[in-house]
C-alpha positions as CSV (number, residue, x, y, z in Angstrom):
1,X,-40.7,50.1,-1.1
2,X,-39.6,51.5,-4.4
3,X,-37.2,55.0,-4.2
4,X,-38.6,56.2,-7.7
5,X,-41.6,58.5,-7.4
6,X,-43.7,57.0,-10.2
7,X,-42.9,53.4,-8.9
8,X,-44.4,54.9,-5.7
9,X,-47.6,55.7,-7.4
10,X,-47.4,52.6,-9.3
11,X,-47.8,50.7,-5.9
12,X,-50.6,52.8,-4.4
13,X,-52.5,52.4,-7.2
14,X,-52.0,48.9,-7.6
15,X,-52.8,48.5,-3.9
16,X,-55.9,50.2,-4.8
17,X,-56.8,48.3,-7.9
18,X,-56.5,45.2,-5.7
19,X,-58.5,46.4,-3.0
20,X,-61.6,47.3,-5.9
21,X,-60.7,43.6,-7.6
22,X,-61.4,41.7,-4.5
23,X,-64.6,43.4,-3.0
24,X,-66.1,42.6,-6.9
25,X,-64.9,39.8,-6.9
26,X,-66.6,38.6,-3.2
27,X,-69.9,40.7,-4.8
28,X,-70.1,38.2,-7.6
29,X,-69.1,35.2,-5.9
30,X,-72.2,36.0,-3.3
31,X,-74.5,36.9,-5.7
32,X,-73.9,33.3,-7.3
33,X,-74.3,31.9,-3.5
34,X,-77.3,33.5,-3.1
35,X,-79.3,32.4,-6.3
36,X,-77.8,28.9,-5.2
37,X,-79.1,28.8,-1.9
38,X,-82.6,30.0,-3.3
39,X,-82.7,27.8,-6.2
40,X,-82.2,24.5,-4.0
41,X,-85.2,26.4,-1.5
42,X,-87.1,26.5,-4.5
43,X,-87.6,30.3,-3.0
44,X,-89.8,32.8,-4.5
45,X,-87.2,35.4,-5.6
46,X,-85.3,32.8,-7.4
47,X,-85.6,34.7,-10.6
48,X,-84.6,38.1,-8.9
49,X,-81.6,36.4,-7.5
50,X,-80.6,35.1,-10.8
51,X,-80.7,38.1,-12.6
52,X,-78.7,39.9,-10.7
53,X,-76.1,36.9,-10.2
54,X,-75.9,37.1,-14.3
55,X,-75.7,40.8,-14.1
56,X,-72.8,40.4,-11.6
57,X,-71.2,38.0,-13.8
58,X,-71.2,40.0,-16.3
59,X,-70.2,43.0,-14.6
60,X,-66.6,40.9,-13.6
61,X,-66.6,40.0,-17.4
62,X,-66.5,43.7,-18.4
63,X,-64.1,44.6,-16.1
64,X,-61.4,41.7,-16.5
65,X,-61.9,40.4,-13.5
66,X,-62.7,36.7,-14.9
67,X,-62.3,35.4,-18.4
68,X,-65.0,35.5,-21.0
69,X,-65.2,31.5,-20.9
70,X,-65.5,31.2,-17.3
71,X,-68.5,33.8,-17.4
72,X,-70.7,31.8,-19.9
73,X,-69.5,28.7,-17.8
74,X,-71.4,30.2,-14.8
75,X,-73.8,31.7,-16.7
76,X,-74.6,28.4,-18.5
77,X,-74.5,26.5,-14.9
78,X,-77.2,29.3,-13.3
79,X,-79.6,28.6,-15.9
80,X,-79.9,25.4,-15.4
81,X,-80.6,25.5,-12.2
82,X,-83.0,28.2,-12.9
């Protein structure tokens, strides 16, 4: 544990930052899961589902959370299952 009081703050935040990384992270990961599932169903909210696995996609874009590549990798992958 750091002694300095703005190395201190440094970690809490970072711990915090991590913490709000991963949960948007897992959000986008399921969102992709789900239109997956529903696309090989052949489900009846398959466009629903992808829309909002794009939006969440491009929510992680926005906030740095993946690279602008990989997002129109998965982007380009969900539509053509779509």
């Amino acid at each position: 544990m750091p002694q300095i009081k703005s190395a201190i703050k440094r970690v809490k935040q970072q711990e915090k930052a991590s913490l709000r990384n991963t949960s948007q992270r897992s959000a986008m990961r399921s969102a992709i899961k789900n239109f997956e599932t529903s696309a090989t169903n052949n489900a009846d909210n398959k466009d629903d589902l992808f829309r909002t696995a794009v939006r969440a996609i491009d929510m992680a874009k926005s906030k740095g959370l993946i690279k602008a590549n990989k997002a129109a990798r998965d982007k380009s992958r969900l539509a053509k299952m779509n």
